[in-house]
N, CA, C and O of each residue as an XYZ file, in Angstrom:
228
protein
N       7.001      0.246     -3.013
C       6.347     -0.033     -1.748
C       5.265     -1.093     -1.910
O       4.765     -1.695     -0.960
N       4.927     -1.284     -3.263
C       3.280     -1.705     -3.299
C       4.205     -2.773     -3.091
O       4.016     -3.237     -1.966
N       5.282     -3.461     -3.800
C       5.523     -4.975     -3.656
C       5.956     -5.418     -2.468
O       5.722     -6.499     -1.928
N       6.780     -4.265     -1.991
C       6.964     -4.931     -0.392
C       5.824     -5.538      0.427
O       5.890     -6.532      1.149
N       4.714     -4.719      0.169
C       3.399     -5.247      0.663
C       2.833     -6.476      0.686
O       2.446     -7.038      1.711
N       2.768     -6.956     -0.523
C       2.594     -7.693     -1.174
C       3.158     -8.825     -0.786
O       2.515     -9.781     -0.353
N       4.292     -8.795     -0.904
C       5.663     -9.876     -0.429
C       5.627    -10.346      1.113
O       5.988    -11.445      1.533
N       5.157     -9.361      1.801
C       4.880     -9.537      3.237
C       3.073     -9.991      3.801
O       2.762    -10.524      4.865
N       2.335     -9.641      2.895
C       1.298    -10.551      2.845
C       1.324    -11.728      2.783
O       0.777    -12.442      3.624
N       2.279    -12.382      1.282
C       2.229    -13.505      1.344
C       2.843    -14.512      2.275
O       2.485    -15.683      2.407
N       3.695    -13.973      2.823
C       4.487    -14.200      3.970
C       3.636    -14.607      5.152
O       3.624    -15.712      5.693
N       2.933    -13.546      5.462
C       2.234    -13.816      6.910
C       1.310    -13.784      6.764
O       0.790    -13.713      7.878
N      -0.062    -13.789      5.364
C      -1.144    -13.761      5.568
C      -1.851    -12.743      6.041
O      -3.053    -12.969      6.174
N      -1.353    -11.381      6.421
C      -2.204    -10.469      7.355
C      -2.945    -10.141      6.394
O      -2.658    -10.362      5.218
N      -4.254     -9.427      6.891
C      -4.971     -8.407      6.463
C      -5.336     -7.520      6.011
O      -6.182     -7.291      5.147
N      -4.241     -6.524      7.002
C      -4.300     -5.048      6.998
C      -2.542     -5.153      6.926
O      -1.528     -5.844      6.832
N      -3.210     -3.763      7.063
C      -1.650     -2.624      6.699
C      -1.980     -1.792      7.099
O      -2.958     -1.110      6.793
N      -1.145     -1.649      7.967
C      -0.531     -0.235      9.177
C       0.182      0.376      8.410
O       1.135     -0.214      7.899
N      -0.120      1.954      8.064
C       0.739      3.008      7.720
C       1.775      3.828      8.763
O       1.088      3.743      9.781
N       2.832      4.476      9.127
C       3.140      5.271     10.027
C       4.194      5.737      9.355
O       5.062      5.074      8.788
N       4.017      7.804      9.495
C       4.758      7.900      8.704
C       6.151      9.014      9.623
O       5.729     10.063     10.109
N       7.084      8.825      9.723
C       7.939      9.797     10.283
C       7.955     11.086      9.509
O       8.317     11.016      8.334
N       7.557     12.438     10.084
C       7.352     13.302      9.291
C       7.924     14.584      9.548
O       7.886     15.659      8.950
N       8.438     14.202     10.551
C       9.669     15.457     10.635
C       9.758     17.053     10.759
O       9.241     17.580     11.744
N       9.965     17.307     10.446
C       9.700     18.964      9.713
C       8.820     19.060      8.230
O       8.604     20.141      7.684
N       8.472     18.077      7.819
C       8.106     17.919      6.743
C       6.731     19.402      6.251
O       5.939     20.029      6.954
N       6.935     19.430      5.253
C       5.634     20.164      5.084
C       4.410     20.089      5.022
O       4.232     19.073      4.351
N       3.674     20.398      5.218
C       2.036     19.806      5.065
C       1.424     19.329      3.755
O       0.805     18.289      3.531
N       1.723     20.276      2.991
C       1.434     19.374      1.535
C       2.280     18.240      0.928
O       1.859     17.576     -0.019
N       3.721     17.992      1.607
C       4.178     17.227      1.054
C       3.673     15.778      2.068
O       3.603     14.583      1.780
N       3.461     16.327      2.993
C       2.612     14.637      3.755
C       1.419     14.222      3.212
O       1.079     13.044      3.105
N       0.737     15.248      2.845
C      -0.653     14.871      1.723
C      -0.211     14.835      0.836
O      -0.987     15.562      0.216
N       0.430     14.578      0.221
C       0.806     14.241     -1.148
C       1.133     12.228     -0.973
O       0.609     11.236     -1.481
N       2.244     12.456      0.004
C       2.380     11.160      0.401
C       1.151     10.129      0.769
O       1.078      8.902      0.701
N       0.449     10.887      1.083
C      -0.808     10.142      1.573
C      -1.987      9.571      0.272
O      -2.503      8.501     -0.049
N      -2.013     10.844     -0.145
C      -2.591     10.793     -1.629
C      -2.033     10.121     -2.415
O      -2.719      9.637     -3.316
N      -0.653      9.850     -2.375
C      -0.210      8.792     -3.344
C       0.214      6.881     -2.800
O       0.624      5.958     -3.504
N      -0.019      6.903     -1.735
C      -0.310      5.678     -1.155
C      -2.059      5.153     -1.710
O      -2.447      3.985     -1.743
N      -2.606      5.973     -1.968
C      -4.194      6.003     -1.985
C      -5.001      5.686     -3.181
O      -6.064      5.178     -3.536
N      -3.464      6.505     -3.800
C      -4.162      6.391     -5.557
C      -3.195      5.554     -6.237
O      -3.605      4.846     -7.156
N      -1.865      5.530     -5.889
C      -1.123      4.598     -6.588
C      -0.599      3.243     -6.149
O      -0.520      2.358     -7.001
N      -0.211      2.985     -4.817
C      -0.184      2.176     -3.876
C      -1.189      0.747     -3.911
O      -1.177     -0.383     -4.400
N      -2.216      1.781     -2.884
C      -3.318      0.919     -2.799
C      -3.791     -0.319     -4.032
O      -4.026     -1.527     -4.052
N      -3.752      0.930     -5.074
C      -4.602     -0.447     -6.418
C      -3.834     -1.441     -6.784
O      -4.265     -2.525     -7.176
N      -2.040     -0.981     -6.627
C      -1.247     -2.167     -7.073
C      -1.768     -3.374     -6.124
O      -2.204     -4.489     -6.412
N      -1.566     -2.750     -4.932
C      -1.859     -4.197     -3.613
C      -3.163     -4.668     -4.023
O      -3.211     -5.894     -4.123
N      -4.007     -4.184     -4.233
C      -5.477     -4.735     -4.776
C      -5.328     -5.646     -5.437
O      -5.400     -6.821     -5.075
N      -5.000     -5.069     -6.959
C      -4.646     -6.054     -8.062
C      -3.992     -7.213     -7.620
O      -4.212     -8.280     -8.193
N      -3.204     -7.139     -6.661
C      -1.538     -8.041     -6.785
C      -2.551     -9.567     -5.807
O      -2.437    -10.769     -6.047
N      -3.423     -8.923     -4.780
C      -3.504    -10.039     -3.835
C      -5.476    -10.498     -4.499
O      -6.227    -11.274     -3.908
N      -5.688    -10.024     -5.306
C      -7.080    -10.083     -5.772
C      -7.663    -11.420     -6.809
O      -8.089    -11.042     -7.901
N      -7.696    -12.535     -6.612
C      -7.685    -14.001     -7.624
C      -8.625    -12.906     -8.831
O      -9.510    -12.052     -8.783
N      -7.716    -13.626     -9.913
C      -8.240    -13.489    -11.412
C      -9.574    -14.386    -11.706
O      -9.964    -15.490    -11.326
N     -10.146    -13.230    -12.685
C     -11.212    -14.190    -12.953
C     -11.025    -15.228    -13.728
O     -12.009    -15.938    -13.933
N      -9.683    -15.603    -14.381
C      -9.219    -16.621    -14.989
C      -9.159    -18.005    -14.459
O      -9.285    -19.137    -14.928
N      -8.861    -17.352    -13.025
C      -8.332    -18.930    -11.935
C      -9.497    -19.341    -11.178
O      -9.447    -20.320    -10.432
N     -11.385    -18.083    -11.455
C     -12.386    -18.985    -10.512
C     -12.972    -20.199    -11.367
O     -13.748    -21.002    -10.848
């Protein structure tokens, strides 16, 4: 997911990122889980990925 992000940033430049999640019958901990792992694993890739190195200032 993180690269799709990523890939579509560079694309259009946006900002943000809209989450929405279809959740069905789903269970409650398994949507916090999902959430929690957009948060903790997700997020930092996109950080890293769109963040200039201190190599290139």
């Amino acid at each position: 997911m993180a690269e799709k992000i990523v890939a579509n940033h560079r694309i259009f430049r946006n900002d943000r990122f809209l989450l929405q999640m279809a959740i069905g019958p789903m269970p409650h901990r398994e949507i916090m889980r999902g959430i929690e792992l957009y948060g903790t694993k997700v997020a930092p890739l996109v950080r890293k990925a769109l963040t200039p190195s201190e190599a290139g200032a």
